[in-house]
RORO-716311 format. One record per atom (N, C-alpha, C): x, y, z; residue number from 1; atom name. Coordinates in steps of 0.2 Angstrom, whole numbers, plus 5000, padded with zeros to 4 digits. Each point is the difference from the previous one (the first is absolute). Last residue first. Example, Ala and Ser with C-alpha at 12.3 -4.5 7.8 and 13.67 -1.06 7.14 Angstrom:
2
+------+------+------+-----+------+
|   xx |   yy |   zz |  nr | atom |
+------+------+------+-----+------+
| 5064 | 4989 | 5035 |   2 |    N |
| 5004 | 5006 | 5001 |   2 |   CA |
| 4996 | 5005 | 5003 |   2 |    C |
| 5002 | 4972 | 5000 |   1 |    N |
| 4996 | 5006 | 5000 |   1 |   CA |
| 5004 | 5006 | 5000 |   1 |    C |
+------+------+------+-----+------+
//
This chain:
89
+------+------+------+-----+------+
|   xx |   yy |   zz |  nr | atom |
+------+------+------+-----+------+
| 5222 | 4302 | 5483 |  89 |    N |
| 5009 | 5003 | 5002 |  89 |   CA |
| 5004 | 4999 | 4993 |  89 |    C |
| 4978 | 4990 | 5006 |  88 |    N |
| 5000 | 5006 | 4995 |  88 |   CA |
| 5008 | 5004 | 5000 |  88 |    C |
| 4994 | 4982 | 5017 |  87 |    N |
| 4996 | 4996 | 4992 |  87 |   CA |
| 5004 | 5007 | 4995 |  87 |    C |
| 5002 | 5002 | 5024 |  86 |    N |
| 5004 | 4999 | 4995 |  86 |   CA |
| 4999 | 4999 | 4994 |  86 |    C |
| 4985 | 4999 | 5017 |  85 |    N |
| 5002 | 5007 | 5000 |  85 |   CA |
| 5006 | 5001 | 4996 |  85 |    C |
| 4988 | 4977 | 5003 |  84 |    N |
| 4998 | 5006 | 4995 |  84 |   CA |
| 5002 | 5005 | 5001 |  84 |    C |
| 5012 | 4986 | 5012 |  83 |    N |
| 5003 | 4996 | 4996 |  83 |   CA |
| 4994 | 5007 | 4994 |  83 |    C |
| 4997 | 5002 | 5025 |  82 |    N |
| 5006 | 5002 | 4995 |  82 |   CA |
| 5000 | 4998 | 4994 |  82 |    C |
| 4980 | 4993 | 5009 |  81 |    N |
| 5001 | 5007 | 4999 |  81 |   CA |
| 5006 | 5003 | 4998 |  81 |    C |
| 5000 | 4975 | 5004 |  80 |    N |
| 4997 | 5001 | 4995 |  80 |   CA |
| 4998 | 5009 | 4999 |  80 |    C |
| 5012 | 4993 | 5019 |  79 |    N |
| 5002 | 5001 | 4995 |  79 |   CA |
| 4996 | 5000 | 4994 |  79 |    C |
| 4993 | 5002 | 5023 |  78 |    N |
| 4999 | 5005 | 4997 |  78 |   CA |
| 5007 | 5000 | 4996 |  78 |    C |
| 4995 | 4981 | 5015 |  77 |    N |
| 4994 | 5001 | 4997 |  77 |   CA |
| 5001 | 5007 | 4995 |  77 |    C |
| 5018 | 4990 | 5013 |  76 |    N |
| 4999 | 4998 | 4994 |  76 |   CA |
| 4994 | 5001 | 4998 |  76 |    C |
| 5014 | 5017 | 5014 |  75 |    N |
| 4991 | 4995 | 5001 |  75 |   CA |
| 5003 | 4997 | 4993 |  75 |    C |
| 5012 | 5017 | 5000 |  74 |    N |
| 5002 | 4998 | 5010 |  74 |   CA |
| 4998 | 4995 | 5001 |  74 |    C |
| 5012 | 5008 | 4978 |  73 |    N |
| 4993 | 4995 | 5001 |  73 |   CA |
| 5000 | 5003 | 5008 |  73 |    C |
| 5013 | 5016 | 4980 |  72 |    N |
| 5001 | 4996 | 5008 |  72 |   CA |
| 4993 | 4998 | 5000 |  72 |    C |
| 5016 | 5008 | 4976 |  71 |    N |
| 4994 | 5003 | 5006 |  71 |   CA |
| 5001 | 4995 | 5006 |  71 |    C |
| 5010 | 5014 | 4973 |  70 |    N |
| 5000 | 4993 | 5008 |  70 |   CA |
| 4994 | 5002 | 5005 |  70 |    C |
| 5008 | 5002 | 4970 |  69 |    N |
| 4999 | 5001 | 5007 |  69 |   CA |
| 5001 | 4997 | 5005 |  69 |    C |
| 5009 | 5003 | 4971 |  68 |    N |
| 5000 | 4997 | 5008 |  68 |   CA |
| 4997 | 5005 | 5003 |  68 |    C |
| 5004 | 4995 | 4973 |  67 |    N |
| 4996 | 5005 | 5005 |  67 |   CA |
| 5000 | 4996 | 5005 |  67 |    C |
| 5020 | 4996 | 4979 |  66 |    N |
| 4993 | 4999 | 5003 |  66 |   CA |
| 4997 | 5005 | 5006 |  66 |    C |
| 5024 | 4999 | 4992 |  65 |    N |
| 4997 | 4995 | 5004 |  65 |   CA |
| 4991 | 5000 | 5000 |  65 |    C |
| 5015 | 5019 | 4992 |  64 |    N |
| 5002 | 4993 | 4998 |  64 |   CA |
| 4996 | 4994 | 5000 |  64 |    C |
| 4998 | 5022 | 5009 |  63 |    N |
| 4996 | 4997 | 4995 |  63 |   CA |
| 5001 | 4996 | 4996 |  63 |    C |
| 5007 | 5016 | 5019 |  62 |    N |
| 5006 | 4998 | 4997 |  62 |   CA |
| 4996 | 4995 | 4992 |  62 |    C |
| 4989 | 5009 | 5019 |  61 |    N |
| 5002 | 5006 | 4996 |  61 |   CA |
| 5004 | 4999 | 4993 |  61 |    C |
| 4991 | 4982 | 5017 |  60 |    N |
| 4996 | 5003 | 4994 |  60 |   CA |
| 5002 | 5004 | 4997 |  60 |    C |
| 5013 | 4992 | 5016 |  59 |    N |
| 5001 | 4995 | 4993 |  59 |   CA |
| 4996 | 5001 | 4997 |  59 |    C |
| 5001 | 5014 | 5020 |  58 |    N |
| 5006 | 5000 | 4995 |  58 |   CA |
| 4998 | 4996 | 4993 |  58 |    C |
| 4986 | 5003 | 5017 |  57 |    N |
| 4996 | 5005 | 4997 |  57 |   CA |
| 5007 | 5000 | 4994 |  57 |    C |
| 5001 | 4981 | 5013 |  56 |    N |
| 4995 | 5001 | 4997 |  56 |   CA |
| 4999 | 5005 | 4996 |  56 |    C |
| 5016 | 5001 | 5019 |  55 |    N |
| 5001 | 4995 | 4994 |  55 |   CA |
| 4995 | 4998 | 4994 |  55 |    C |
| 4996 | 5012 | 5020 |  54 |    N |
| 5005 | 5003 | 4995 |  54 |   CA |
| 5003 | 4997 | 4994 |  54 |    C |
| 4985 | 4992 | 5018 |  53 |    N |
| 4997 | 5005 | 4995 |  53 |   CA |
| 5004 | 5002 | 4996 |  53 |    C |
| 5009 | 4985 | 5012 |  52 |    N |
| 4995 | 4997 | 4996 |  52 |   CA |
| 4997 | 5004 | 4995 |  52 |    C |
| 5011 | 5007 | 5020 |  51 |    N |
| 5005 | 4999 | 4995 |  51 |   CA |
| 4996 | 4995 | 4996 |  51 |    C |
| 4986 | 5006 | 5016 |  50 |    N |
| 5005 | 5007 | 4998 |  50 |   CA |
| 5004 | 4998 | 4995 |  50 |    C |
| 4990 | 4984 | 5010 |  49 |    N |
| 4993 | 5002 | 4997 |  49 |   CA |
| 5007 | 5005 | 4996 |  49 |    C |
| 5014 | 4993 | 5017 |  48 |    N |
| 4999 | 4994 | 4995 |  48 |   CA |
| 4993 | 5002 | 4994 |  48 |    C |
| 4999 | 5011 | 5024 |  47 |    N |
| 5006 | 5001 | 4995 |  47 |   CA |
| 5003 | 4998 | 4993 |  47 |    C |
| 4982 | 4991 | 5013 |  46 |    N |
| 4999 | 5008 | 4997 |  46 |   CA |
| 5006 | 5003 | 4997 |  46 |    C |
| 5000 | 4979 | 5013 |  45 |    N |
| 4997 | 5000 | 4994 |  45 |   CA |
| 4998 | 5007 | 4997 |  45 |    C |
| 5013 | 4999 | 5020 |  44 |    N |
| 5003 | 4998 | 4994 |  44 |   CA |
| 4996 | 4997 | 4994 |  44 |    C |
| 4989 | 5008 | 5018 |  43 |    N |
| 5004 | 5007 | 4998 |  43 |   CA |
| 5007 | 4997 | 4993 |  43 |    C |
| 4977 | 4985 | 5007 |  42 |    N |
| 5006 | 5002 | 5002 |  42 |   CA |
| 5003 | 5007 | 4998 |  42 |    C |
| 4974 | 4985 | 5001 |  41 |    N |
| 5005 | 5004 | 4997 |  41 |   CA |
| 5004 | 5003 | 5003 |  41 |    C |
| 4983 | 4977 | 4998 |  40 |    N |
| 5003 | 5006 | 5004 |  40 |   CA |
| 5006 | 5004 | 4997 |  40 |    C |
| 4991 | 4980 | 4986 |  39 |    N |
| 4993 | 5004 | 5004 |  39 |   CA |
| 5003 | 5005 | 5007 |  39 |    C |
| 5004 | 4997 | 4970 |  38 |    N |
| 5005 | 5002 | 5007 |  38 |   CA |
| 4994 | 4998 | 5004 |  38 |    C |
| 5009 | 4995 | 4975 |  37 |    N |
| 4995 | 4999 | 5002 |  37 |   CA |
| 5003 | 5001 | 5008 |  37 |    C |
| 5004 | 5011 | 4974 |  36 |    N |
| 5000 | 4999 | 5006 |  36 |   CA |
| 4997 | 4996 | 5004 |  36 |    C |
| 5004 | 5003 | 4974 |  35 |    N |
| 4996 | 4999 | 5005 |  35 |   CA |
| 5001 | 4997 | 5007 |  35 |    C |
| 5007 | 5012 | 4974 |  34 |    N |
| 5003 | 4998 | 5005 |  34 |   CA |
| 4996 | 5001 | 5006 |  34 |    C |
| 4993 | 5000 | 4974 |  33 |    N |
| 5000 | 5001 | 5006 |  33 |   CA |
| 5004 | 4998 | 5003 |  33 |    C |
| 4998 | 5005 | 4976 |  32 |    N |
| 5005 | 4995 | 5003 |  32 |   CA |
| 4999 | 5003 | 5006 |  32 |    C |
| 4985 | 5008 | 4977 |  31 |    N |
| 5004 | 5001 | 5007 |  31 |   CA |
| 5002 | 4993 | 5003 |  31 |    C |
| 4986 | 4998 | 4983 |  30 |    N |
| 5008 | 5001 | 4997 |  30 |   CA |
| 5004 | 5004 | 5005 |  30 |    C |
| 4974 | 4994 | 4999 |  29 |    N |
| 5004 | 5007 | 4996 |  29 |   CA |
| 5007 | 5000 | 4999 |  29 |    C |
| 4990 | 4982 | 5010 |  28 |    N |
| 4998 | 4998 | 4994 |  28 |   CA |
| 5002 | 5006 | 4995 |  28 |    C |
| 5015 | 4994 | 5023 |  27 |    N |
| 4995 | 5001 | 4998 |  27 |   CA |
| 4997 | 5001 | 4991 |  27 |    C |
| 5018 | 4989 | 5019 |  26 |    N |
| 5002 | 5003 | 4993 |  26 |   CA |
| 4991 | 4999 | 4998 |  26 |    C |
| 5015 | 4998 | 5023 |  25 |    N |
| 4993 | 4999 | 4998 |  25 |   CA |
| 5002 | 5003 | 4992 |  25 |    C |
| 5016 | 4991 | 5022 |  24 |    N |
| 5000 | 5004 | 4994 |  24 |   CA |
| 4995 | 4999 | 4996 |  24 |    C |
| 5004 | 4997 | 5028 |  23 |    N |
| 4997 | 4998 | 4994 |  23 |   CA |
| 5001 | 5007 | 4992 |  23 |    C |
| 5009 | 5000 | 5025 |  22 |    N |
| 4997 | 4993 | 5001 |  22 |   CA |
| 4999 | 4999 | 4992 |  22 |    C |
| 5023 | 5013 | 5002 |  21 |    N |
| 4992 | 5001 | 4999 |  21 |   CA |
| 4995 | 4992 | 5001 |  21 |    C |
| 5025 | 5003 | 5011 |  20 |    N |
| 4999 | 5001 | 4991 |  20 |   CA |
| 4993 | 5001 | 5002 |  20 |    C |
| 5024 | 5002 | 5015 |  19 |    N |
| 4991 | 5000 | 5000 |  19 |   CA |
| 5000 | 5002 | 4992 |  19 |    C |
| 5023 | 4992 | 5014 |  18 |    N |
| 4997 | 5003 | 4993 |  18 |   CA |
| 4994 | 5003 | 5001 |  18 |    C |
| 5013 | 4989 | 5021 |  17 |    N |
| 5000 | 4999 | 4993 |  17 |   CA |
| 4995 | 5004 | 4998 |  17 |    C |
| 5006 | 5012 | 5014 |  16 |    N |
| 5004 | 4994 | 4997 |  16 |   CA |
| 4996 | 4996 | 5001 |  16 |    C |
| 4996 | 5029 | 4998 |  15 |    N |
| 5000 | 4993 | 5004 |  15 |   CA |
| 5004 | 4993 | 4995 |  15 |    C |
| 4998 | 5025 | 4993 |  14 |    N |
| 5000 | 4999 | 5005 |  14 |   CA |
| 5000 | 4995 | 5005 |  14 |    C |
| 4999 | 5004 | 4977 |  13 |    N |
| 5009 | 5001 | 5002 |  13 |   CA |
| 4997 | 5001 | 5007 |  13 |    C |
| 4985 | 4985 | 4983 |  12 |    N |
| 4998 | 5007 | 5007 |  12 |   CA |
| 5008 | 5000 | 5001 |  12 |    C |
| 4992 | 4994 | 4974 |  11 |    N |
| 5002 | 4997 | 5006 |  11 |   CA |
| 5002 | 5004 | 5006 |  11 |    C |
| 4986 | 4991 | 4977 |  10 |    N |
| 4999 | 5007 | 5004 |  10 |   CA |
| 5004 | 4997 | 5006 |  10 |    C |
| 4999 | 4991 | 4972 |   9 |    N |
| 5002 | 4998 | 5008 |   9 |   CA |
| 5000 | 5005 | 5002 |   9 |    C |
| 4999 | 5000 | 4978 |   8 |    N |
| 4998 | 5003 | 5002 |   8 |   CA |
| 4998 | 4996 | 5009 |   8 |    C |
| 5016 | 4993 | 4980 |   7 |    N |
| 4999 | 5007 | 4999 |   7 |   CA |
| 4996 | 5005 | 5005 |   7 |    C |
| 5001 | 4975 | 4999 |   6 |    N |
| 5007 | 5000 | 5003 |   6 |   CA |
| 5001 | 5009 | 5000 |   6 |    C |
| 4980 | 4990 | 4990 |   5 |    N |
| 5000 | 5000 | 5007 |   5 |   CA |
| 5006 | 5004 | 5002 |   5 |    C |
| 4994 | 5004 | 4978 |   4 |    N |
| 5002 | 4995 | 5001 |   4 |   CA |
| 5002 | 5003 | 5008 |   4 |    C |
| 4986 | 5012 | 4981 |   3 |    N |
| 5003 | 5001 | 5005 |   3 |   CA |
| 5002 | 4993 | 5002 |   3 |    C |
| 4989 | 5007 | 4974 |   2 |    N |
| 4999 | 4999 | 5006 |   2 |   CA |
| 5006 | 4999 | 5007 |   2 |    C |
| 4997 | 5014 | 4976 |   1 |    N |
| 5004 | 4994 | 5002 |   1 |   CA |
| 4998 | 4999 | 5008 |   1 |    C |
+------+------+------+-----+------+
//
């Protein structure tokens, strides 16, 4: 049974309002990227990767929901490599 948005909203308990992912990617392998797009990096963007990862490593474990990764663009030039390092995910 596929996940309906309102089930998998990522929400920061640290900042207001909310932060949601620049991009939810649903790859040809069936992984559901979550794709960051950053061009300077903050301590509160690291923190946020942190709860991201853990929430990924959870709703894989959990395998309900399909195969999820994440990743970070800095260059719009080097997502087309993101997008293939997931191809296989």
């Amino acid at each position: 049974m596929p996940a309906t948005i309102d089930q998998l909203i990522i929400n920061s308990p640290y900042e207001e309002p909310s932060s949601y992912p620049a991009f939810l990617i649903r790859l040809t392998s069936g992984t559901t990227l979550v794709l960051e797009v950053k061009g300077q990096d903050s301590q509160q963007d690291r923190t946020k990767r942190e709860f991201l990862d853990e929430w990924v490593r959870a709703v894989n474990q959990h395998g309900g929901f399909g195969r999820w990764a994440w990743d970070v663009s800095r260059d719009p030039s080097d997502i087309g490599g993101l997008l293939e390092k997931h191809m296989g995910s």
